[in-house]
MOPAC internal coordinates of N, CA, C and O (Angstrom, degrees):
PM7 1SCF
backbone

  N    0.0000 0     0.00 0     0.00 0    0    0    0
  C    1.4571 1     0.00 0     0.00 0    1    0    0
  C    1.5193 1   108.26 1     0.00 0    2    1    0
  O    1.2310 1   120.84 1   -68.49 1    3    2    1
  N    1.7488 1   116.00 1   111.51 1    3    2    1
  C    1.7318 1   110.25 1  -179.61 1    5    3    2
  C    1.7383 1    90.79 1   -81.80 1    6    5    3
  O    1.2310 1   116.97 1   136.10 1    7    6    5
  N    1.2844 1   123.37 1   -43.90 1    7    6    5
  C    1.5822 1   133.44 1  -154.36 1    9    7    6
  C    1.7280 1   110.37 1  -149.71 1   10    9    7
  O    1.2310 1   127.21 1   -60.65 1   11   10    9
  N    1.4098 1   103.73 1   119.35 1   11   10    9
  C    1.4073 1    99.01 1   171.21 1   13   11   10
  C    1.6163 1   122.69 1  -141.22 1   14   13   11
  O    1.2310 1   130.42 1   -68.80 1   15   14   13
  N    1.1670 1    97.50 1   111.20 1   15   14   13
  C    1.8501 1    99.21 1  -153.87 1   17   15   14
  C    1.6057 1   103.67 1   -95.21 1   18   17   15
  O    1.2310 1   111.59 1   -45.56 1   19   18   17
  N    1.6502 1   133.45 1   134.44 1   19   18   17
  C    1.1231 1   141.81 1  -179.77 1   21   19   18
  C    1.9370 1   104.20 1  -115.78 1   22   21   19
  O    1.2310 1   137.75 1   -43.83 1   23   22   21
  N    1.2596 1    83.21 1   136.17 1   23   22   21
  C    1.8362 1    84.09 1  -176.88 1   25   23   22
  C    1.5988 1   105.50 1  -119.36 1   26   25   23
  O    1.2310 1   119.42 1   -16.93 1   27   26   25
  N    1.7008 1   118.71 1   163.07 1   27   26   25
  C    1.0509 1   117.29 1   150.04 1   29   27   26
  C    1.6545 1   103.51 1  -145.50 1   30   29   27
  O    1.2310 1   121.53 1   -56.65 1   31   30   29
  N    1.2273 1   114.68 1   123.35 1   31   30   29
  C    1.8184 1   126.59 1   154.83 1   33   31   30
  C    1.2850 1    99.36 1   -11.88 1   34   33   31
  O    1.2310 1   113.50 1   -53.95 1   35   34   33
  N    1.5972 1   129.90 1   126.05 1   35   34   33
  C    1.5691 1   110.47 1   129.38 1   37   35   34
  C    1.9666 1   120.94 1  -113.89 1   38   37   35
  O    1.2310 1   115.66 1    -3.97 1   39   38   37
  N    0.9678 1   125.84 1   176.03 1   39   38   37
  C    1.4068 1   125.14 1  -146.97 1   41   39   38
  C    1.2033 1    89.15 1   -84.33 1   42   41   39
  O    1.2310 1   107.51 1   173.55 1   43   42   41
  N    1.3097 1   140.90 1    -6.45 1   43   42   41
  C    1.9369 1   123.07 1  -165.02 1   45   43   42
  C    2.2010 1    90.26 1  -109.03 1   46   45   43
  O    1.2310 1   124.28 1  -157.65 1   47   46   45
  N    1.2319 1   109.38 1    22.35 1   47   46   45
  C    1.7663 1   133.08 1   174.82 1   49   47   46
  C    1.5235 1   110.03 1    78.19 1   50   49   47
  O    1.2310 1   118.20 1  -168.88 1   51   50   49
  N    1.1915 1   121.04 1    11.12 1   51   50   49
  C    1.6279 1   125.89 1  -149.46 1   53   51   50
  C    2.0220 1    75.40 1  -100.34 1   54   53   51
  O    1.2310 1   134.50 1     7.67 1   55   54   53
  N    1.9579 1    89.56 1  -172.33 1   55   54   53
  C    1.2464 1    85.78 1  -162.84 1   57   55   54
  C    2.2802 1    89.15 1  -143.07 1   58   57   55
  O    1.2310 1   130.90 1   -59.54 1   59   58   57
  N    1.1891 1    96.58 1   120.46 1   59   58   57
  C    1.6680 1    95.58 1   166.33 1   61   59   58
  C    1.4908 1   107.43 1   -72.29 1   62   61   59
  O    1.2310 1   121.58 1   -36.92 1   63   62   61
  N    0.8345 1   114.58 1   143.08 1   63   62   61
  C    1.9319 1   123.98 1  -168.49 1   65   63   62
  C    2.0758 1    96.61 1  -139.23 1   66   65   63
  O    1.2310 1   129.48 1   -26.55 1   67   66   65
  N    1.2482 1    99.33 1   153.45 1   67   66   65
  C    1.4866 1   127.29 1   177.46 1   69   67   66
  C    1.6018 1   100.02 1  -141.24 1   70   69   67
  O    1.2310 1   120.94 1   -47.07 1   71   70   69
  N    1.2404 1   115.82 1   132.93 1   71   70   69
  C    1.5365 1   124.40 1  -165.25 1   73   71   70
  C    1.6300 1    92.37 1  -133.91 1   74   73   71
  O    1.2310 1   109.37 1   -46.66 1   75   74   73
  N    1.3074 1   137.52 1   133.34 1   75   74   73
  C    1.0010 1   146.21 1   171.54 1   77   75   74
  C    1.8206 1   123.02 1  -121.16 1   78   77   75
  O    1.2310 1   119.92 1  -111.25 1   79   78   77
  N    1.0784 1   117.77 1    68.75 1   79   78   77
  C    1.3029 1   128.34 1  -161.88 1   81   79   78
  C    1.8213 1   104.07 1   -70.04 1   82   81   79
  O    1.2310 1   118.76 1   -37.80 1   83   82   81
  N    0.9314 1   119.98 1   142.20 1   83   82   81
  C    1.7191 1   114.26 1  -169.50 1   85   83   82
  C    1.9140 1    81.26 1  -113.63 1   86   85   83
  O    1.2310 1   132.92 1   -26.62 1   87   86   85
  N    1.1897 1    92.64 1   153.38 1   87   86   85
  C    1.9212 1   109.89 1  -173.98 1   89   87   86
  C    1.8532 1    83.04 1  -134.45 1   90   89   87
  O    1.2310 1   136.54 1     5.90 1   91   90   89
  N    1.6634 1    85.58 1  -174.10 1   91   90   89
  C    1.8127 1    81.42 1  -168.98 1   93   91   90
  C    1.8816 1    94.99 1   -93.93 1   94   93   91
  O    1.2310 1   122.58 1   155.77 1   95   94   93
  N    1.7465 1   112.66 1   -24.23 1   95   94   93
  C    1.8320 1    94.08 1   176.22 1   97   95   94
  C    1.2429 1   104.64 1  -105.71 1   98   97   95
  O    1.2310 1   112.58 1   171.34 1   99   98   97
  N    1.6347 1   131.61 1    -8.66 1   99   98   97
  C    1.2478 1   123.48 1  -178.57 1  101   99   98
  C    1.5322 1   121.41 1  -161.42 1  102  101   99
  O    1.2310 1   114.18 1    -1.27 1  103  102  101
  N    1.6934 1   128.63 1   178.73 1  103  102  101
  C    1.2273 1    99.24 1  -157.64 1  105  103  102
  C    1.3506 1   101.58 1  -119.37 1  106  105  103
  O    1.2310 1   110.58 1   -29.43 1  107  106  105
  N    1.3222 1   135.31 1   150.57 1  107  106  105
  C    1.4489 1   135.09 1   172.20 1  109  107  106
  C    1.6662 1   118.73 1   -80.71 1  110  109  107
  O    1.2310 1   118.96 1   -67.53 1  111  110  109
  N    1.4917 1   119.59 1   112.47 1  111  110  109
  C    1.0946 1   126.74 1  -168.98 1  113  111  110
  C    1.8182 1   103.57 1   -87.12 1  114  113  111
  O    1.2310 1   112.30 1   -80.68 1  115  114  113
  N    1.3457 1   132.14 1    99.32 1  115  114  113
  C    1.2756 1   122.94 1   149.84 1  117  115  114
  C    1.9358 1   140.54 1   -97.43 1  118  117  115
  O    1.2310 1   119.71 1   -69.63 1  119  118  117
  N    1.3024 1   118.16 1   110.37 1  119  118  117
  C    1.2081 1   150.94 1  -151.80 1  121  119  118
  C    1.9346 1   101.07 1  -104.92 1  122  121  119
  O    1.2310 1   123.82 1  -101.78 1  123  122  121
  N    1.1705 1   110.27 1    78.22 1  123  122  121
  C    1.4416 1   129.69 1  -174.77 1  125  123  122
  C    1.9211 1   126.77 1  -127.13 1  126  125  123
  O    1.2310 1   129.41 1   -25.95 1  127  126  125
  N    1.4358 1    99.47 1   154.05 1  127  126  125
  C    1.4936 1   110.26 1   153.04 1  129  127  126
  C    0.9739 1   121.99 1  -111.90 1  130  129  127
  O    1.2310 1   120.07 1   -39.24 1  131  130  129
  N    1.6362 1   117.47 1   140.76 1  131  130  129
  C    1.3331 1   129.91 1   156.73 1  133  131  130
  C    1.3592 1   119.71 1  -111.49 1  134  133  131
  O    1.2310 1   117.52 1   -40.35 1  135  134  133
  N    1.5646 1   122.32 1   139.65 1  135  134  133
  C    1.2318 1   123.45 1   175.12 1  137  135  134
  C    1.9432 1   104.52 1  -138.10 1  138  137  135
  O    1.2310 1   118.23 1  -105.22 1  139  138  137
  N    1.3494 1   120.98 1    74.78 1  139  138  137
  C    1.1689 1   110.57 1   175.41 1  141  139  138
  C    1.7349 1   126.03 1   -35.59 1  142  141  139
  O    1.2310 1   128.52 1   -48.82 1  143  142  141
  N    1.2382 1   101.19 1   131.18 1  143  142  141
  C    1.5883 1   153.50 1    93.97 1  145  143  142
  C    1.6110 1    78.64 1  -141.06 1  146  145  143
  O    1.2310 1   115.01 1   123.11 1  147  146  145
  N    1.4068 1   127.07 1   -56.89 1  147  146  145
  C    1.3460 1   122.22 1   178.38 1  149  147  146
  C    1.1457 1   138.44 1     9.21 1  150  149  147
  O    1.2310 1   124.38 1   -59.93 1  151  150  149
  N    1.2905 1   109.21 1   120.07 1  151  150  149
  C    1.6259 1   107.37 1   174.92 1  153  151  150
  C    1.8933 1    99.78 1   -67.48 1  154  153  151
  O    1.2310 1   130.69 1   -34.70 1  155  154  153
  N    1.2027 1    96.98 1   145.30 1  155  154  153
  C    1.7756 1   104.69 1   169.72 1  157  155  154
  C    1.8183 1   120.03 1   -67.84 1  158  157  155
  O    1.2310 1   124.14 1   -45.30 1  159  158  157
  N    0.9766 1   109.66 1   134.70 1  159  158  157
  C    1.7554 1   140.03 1  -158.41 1  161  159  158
  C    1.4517 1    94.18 1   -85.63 1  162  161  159
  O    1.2310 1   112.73 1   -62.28 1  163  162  161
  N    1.2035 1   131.33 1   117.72 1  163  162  161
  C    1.5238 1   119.26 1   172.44 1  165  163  162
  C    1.7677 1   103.90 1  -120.33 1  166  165  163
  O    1.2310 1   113.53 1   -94.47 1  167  166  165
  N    1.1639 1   129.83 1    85.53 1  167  166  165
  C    1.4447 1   154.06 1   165.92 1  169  167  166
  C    1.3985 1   107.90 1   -43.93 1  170  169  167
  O    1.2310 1   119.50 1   120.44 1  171  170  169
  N    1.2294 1   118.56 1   -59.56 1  171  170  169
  C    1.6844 1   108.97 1  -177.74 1  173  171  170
  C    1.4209 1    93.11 1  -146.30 1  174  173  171
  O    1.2310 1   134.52 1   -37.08 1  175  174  173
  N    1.4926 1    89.51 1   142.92 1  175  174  173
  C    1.5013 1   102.28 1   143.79 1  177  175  174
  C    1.4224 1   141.97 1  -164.21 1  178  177  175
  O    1.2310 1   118.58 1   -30.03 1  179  178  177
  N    0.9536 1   120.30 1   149.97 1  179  178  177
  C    1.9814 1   128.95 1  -148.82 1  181  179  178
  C    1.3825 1   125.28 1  -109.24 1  182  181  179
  O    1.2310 1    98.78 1    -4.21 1  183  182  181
  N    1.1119 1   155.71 1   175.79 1  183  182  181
  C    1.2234 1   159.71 1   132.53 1  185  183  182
  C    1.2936 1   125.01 1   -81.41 1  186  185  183
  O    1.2310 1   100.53 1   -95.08 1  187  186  185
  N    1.2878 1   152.92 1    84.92 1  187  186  185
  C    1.6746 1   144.43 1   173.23 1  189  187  186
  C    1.2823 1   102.23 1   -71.97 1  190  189  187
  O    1.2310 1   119.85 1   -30.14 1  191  190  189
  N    1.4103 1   117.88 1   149.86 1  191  190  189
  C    1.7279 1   123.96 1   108.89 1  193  191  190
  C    1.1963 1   124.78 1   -17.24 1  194  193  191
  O    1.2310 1   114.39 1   -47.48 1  195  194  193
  N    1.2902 1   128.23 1   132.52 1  195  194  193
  C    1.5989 1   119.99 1   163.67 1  197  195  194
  C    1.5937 1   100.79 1   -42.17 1  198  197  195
  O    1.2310 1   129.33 1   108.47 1  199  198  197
  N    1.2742 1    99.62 1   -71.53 1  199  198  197
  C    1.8578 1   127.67 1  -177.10 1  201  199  198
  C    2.0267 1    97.16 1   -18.44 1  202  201  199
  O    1.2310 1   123.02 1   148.68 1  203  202  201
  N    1.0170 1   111.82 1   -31.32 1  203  202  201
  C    1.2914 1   122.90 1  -151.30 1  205  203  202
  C    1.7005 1    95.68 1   -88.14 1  206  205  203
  O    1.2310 1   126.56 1   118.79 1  207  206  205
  N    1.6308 1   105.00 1   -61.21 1  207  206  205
  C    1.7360 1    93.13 1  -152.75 1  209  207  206
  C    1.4987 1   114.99 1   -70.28 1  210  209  207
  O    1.2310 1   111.59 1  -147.69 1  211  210  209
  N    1.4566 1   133.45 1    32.31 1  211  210  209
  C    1.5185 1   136.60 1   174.55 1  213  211  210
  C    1.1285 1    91.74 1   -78.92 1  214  213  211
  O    1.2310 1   124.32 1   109.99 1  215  214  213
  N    1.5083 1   109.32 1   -70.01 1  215  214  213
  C    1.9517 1   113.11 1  -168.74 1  217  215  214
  C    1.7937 1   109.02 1   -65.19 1  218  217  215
  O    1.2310 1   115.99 1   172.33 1  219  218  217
  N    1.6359 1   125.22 1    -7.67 1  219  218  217
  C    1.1860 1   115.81 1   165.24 1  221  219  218
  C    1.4336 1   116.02 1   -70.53 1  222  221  219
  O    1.2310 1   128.57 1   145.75 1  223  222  221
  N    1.1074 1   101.09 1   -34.25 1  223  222  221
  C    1.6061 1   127.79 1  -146.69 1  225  223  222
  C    1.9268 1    88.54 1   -73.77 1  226  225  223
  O    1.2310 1   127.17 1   110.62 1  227  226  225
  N    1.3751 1   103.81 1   -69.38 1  227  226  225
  C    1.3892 1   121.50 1   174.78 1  229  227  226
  C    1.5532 1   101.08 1   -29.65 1  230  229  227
  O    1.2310 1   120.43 1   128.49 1  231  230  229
  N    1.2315 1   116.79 1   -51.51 1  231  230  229
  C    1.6993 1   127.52 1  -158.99 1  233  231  230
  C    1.5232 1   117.60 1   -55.26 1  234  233  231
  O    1.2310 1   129.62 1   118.83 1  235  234  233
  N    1.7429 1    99.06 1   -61.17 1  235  234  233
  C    1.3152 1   120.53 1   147.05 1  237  235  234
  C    1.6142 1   125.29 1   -28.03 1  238  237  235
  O    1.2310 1   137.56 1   102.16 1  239  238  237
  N    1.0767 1    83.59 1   -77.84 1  239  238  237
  C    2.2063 1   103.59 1   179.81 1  241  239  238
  C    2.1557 1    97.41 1   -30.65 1  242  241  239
  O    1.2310 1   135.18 1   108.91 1  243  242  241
  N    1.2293 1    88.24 1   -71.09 1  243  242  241
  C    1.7713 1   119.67 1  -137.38 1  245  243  242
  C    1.2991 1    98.57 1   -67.09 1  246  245  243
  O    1.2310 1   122.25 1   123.83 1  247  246  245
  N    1.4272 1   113.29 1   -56.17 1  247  246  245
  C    1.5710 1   142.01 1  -151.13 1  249  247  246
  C    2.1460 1   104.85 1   -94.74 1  250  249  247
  O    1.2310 1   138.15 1   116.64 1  251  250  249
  N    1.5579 1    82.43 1   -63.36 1  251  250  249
  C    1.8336 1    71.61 1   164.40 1  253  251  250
  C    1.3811 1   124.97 1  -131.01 1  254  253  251
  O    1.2310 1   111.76 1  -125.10 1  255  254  253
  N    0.8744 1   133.14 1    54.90 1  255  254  253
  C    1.5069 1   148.77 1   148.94 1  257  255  254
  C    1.4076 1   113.58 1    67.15 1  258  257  255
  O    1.2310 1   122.02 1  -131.56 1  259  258  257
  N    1.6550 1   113.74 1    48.44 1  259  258  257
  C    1.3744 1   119.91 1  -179.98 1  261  259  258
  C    1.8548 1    91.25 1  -100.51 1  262  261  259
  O    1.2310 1   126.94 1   -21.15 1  263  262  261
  N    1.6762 1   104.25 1   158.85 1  263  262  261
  C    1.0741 1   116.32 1  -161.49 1  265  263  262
  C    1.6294 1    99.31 1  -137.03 1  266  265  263
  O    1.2310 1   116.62 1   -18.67 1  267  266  265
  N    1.5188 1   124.02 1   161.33 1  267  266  265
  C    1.3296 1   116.94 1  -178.49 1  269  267  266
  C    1.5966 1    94.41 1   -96.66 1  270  269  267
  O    1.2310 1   131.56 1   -31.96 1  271  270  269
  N    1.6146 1    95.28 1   148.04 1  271  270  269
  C    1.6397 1   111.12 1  -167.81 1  273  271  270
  C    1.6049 1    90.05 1  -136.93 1  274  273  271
  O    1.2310 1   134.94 1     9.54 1  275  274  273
  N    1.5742 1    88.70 1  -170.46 1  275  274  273
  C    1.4548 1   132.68 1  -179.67 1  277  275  274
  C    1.5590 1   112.34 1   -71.60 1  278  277  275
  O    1.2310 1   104.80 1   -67.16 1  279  278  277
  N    0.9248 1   145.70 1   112.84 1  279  278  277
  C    1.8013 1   116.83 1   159.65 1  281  279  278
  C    1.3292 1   120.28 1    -7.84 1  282  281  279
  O    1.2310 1   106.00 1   -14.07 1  283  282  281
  N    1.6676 1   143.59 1   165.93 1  283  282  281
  C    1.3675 1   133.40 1  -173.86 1  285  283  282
  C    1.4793 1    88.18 1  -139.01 1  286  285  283
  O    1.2310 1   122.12 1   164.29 1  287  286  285
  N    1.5395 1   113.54 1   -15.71 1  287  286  285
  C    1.7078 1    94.78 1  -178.78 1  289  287  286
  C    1.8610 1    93.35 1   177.19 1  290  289  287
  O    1.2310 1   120.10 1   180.00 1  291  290  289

């Protein structure tokens, strides 16, 4: 995995995004909004374990209704 981006819709048309950047010992967690023309919103962001982002990944998916997408930018 170089990049793995998870999306969810929100109602004002913008878009919650999860960005998963792979590094060579660990992975960069980004936790954002986008609302085009908009510059992109970066809300949190983390360091994992590889070992780690399945059960993140799951968390996202399962728990709040992010979905695998397209790149957003």
């Amino acid at each position: 995995m170089d990049t793995l981006w998870l999306l969810r819709p929100c109602s004002d048309g913008g878009t919650d995004y999860i960005c998963f950047r792979d590094h060579r010992d660990h992975v960069e967690v980004l936790e954002g909004y986008h609302l085009p023309p908009q510059m992109p919103l970066i809300k949190h962001r983390q360091l994992l374990l590889s070992a780690d982002v399945p059960r993140c990944r799951h968390r996202f998916e399962r728990q709040q209704g992010f979905r695998h997408g397209p790149p957003l930018f």
